[in-house]
C-alpha positions in Angstrom: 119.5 103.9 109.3 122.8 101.8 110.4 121.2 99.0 109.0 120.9 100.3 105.6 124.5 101.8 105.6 126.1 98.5 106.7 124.1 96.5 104.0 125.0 99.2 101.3 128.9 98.8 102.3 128.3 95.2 102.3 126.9 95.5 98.8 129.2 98.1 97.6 132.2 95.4 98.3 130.3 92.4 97.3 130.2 94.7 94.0 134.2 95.2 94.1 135.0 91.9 94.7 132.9 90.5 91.6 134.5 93.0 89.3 137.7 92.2 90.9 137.1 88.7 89.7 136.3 89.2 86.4 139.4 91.1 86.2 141.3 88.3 87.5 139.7 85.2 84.7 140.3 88.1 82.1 143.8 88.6 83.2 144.7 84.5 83.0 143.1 84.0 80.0 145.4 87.0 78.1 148.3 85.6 80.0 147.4 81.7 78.9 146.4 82.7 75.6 149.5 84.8 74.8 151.6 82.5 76.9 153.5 85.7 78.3 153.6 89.6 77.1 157.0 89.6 75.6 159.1 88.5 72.1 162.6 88.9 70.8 162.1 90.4 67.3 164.7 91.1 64.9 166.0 94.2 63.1 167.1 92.6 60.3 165.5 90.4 57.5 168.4 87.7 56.9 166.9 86.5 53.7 170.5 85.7 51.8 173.9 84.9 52.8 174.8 88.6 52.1 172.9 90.0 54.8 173.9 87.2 57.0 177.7 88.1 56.2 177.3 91.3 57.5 174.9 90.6 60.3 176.7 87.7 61.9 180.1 85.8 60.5 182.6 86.9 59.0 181.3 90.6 59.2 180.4 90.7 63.1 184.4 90.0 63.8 185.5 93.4 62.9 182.1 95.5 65.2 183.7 93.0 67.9 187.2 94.2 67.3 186.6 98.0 67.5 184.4 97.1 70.5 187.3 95.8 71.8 190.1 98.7 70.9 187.0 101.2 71.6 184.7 99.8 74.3 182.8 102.9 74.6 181.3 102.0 71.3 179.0 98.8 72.3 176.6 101.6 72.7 177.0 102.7 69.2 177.2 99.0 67.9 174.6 97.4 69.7 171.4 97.8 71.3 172.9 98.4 75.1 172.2 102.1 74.5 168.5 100.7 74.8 168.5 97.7 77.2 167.8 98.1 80.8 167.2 95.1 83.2 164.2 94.8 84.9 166.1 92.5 88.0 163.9 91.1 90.9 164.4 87.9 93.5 160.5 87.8 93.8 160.7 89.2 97.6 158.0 92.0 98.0 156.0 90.9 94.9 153.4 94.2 94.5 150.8 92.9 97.0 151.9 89.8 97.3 154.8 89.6 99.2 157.5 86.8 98.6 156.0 84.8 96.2 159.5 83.6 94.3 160.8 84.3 91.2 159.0 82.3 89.3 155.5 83.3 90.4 157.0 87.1 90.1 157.7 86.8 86.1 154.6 88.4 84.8 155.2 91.5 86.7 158.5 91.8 85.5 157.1 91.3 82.4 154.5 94.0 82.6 157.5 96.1 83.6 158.9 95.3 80.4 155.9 96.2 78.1 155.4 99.7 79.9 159.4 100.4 79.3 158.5 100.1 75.7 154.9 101.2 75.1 155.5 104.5 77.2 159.2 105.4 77.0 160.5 102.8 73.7 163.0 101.2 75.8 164.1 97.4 75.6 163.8 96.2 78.9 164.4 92.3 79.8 162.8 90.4 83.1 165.3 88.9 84.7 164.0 87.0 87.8 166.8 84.9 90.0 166.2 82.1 91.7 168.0 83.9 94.9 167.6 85.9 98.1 170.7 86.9 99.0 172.1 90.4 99.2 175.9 89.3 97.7 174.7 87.0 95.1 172.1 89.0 93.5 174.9 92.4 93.6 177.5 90.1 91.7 174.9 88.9 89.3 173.8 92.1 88.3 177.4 93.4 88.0 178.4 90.5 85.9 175.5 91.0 83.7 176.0 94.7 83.1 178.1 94.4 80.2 174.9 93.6 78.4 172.6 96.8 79.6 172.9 100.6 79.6 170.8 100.4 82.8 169.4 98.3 85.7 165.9 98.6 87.2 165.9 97.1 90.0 162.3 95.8 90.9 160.0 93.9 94.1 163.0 93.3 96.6 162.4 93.4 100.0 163.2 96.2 102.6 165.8 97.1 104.1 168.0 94.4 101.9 167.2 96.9 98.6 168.7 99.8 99.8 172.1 97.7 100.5 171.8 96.2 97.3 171.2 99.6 95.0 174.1 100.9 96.9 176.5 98.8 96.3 175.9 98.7 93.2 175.8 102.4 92.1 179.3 102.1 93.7 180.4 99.2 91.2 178.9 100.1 88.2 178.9 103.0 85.3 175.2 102.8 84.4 172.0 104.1 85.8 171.0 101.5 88.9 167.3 103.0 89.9 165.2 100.8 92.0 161.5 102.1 91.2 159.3 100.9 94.2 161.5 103.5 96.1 162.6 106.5 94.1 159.7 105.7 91.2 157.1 106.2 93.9 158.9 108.8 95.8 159.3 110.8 92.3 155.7 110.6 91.4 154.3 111.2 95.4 156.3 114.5 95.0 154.7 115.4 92.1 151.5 115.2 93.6 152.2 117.1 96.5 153.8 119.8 95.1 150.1 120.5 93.0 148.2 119.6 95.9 149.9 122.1 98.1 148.5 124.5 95.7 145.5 123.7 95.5 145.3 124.2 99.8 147.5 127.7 99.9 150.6 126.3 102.1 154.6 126.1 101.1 156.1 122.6 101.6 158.8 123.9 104.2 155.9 125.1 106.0 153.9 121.9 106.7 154.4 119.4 108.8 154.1 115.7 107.0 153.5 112.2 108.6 154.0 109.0 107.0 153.1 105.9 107.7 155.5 102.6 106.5 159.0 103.1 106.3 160.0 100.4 103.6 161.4 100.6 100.2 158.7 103.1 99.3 158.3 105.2 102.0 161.8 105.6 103.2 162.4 107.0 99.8 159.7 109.2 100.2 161.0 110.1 103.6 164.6 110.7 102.2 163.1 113.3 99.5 161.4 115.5 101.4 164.0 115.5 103.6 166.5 116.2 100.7 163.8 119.4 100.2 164.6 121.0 103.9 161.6 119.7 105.4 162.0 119.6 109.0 158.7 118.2 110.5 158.4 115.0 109.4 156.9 112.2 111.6 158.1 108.6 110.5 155.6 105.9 111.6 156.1 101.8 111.1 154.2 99.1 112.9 156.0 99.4 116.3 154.5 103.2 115.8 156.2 106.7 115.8 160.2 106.4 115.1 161.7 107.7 117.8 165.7 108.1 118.1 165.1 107.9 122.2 163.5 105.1 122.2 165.0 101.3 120.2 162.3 99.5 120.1 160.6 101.8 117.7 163.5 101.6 115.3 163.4 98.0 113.3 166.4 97.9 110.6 169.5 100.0 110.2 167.7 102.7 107.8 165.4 103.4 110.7 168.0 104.0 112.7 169.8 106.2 110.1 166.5 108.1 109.4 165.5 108.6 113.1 168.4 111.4 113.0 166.6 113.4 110.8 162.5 112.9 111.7 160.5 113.8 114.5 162.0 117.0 115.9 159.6 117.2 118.9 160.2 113.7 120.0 157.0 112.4 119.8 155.8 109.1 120.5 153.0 106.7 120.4 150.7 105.5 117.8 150.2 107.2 114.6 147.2 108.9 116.1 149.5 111.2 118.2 151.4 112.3 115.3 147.9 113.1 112.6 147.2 115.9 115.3 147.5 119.0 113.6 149.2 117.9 110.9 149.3 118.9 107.2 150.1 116.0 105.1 149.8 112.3 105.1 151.8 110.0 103.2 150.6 105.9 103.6 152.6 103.2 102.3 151.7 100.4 104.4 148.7 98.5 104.7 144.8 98.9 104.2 142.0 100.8 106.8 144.8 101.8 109.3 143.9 105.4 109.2 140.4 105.9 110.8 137.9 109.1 110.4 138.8 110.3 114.0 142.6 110.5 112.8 141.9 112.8 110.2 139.8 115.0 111.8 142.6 116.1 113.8 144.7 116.6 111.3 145.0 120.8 110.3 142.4 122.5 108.3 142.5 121.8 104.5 144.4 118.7 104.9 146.2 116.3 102.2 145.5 112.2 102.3 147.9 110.4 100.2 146.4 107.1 101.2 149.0 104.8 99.1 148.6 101.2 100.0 147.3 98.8 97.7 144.9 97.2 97.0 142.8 98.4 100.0 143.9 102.4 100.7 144.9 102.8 104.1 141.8 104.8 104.6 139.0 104.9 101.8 139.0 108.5 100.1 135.2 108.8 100.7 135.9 108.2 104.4 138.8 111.1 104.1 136.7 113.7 102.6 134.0 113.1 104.8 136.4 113.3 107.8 137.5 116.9 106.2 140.3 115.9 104.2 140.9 118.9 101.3 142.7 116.2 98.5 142.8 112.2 98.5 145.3 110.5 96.3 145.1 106.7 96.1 147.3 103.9 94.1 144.1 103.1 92.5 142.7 104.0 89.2 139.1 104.1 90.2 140.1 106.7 92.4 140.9 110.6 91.1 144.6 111.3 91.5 146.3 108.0 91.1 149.5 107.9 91.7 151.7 105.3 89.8 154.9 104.9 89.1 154.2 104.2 85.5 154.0 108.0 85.5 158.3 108.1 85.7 160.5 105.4 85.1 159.9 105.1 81.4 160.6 108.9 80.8 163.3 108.8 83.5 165.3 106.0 81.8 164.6 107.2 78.2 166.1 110.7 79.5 169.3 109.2 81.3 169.8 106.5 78.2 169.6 109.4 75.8 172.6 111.1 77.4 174.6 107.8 78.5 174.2 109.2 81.7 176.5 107.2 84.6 173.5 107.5 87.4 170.4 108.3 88.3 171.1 111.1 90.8 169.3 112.8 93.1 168.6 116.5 90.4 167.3 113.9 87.7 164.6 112.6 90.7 163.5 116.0 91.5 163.6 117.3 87.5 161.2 114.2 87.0 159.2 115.2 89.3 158.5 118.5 88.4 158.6 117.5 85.1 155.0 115.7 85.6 153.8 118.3 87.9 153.9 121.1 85.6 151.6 118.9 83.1 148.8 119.8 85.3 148.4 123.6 84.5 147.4 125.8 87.2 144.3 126.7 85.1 143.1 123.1 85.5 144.4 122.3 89.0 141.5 120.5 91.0 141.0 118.7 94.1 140.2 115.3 91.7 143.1 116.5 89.3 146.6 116.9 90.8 148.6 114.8 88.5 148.3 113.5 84.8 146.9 110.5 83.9 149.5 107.9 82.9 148.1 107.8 79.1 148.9 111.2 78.6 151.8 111.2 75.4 153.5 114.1 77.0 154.7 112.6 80.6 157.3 110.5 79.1 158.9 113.6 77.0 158.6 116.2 79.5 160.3 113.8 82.1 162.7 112.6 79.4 163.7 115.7 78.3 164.3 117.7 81.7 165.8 114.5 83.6 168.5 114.7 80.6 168.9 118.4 81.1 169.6 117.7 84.9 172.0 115.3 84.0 173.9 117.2 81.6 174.0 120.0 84.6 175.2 117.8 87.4 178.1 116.2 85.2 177.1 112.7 85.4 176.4 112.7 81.1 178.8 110.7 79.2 177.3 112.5 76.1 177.1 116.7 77.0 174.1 117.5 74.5 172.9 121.3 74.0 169.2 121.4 74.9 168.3 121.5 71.1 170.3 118.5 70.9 168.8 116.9 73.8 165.2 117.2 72.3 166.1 115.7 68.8 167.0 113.0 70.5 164.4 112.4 72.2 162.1 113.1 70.1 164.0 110.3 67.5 163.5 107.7 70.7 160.6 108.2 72.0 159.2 107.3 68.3 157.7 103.3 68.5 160.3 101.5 65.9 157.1 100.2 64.0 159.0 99.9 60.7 161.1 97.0 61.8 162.6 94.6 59.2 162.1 97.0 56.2 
């Protein structure tokens, strides 16, 4: 009998990993054929000097002189009302790691092409060929004259943190770096319809995580933000404890060690999964075993984030009596991706001019995709919508510019009639180009 399971695991991989290489010779072969995802294309047709009089010299001198008496209006006079900046120093590549800048240009890319196909927004890779913290805050700053926002993308914990927060202190436009407050957004999302689904109030449970990087601290810092009180923070020294240094590895440990673990536990990861309600994985693959989640409470919730390989497998989850499984896969039910937020969040906070992206726009995203899973539909394999689904980027769009609106960081104060015209004029893909 154990021979026959081991040989069909053994074959189930063997299975993954072929398919996972056809993936990868289809993947190069679009990328070498294409040679890259992305192209600068015009507005404008200049066919005769007429046009190119108005488009560029003389005509361009008097947009760049009420620019310059009105500087408010580069968003009326150019594209920057559309352009965010997909930045990255090629630190925490996906899976990769730190593969360079160079090596980390066709995800930026990709970033690029799902700002447009899913929310219509310009967005521009801009991969720098450096690591440090000062430089790449001064680089952005300088280049912000050019964008109405900055998404910052792939840097390395704790250094991102710094960076984002200096620069939400130096500049007017929405800085959002998506592997924290992307995934944090969408993770809530899912809980909040998973939670459902198993009968028991968020303030009620008690949550562990496991990986406190860019991700998961910013997971950590939102459901703290909510008034949970029993949350267990675990890295790879273990449980964070505020007693004990060695479990504390960077300066947002420390900061977040004030606010986790209210029984003082410590240990391994296993000592926290007993008895609790929720985990959250954002680490690394098959760290989570059966036994762990068997001791977790009754009708328990395994968000088993890492990627490629889950930190447990959800067949092993369910089996171990797991109640709902989300993954960052999407051969897995209830995938969650960031793709599901930034491209609504950006085309909701663009819309409105808004100066940040503040912590009410996170939370409005995130119940903005939650509620497109109706109650009557709500399923242990259906939690949170698929990323295809035309209404995520409006339904985030239009409540993250509502919340912005509200919490007085809109340069542009639209009604909520308003605010959906917009919208709905933004979101349409500008097909008709050069007519």
């Amino acid at each position: 009998m154990w021979v026959i399971k081991i040989n069909l695991k053994i074959y189930v991989i063997s299975m993954i990993k072929a398919e996972e290489q056809i993936v990868n010779e289809k993947a190069l072969n679009l990328h070498k054929q294409l040679r890259g995802k992305l192209e600068v294309k015009s507005r404008i047709k200049v066919t005769n000097s007429d046009v190119l009089s108005l488009a560029y010299n003389p005509g361009v001198a008097d947009v760049c002189k009420m620019i310059e008496k009105y500087p408010e209006k580069v968003f009326e006079y150019t594209n920057r009302w559309n352009n965010v900046a997909v930045v990255s120093d090629g630190s925490a590549i996906l899976g990769l790691g730190n593969i360079g800048p160079e090596a980390g240009l066709p995800v930026m890319e990709g970033k690029a092409i799902l700002f447009k196909e899913f929310g219509n927004v310009d967005a521009f890779p801009l991969c720098i060929k450096t690591q440090e913290s000062e430089k790449i805050i001064d680089f952005v700053e300088m280049l912000s004259p050019t964008f109405g926002g900055i998404n910052l993308e792939d840097i390395s914990s704790p250094r991102c943190f710094y960076i984002e927060n200096e620069l939400k202190k130096r500049l007017d436009i929405p800085v959002f770096h998506d592997d924290q407050h992307g995934t944090a957004i969408v993770v809530l999302a899912a809980l909040k319809n998973a939670l459902k689904i198993v009968n028991k109030k968020i303030e009620d449970v008690k949550i562990v995580t496991n990986g406190v990087g860019a991700a998961g601290g910013a997971i950590v810092k939102m459901l703290l933000s909510l008034g949970i009180k029993n949350i267990i923070s675990c890295d790879k020294n273990g449980i964070i404890n505020a007693d004990i240094p060695e479990t504390m590895l960077n300066d947002f440990h420390k900061e977040i060690a004030k606010y986790v673990n209210p029984d003082k536990l410590s240990g391994s990861i296993s000592n926290g999964l007993k008895g609790a309600d929720i985990f959250i994985g954002t680490s690394v693959g098959n760290v989570i075993t059966f036994d762990m989640i068997k001791t977790m409470a009754d009708n328990s919730i395994v968000f088993s984030l890492a990627s490629p390989i889950p930190e447990i497998e959800p067949e092993i989850a369910k089996k171990a009596g797991a109640k709902v499984v989300a993954t960052g896969r999407s051969d897995y039910p209830n995938q969650v991706n960031n793709v599901l937020a930034f491209p609504g969040l950006f085309r909701g906070a663009l819309d409105v001019r808004a100066r940040e992206i503040n912590e009410e726009m996170e939370l409005a995203a995130a119940q903005a995709i939650a509620e497109l899973v109706p109650d009557s539909e709500l399923s242990e394999n259906f939690i949170i919508p698929k990323a295809f689904d035309p209404k995520v980027a409006k339904n985030i769009a239009l409540k993250v510019a509502k919340a912005a609106v509200k919490s007085k960081v809109a340069k542009i104060c639209l009604n909520d009639l308003q605010i959906e015209k917009t919208i709905d004029l933004n979101l349409k893909k500008q097909d008709k180009e050069n007519e």
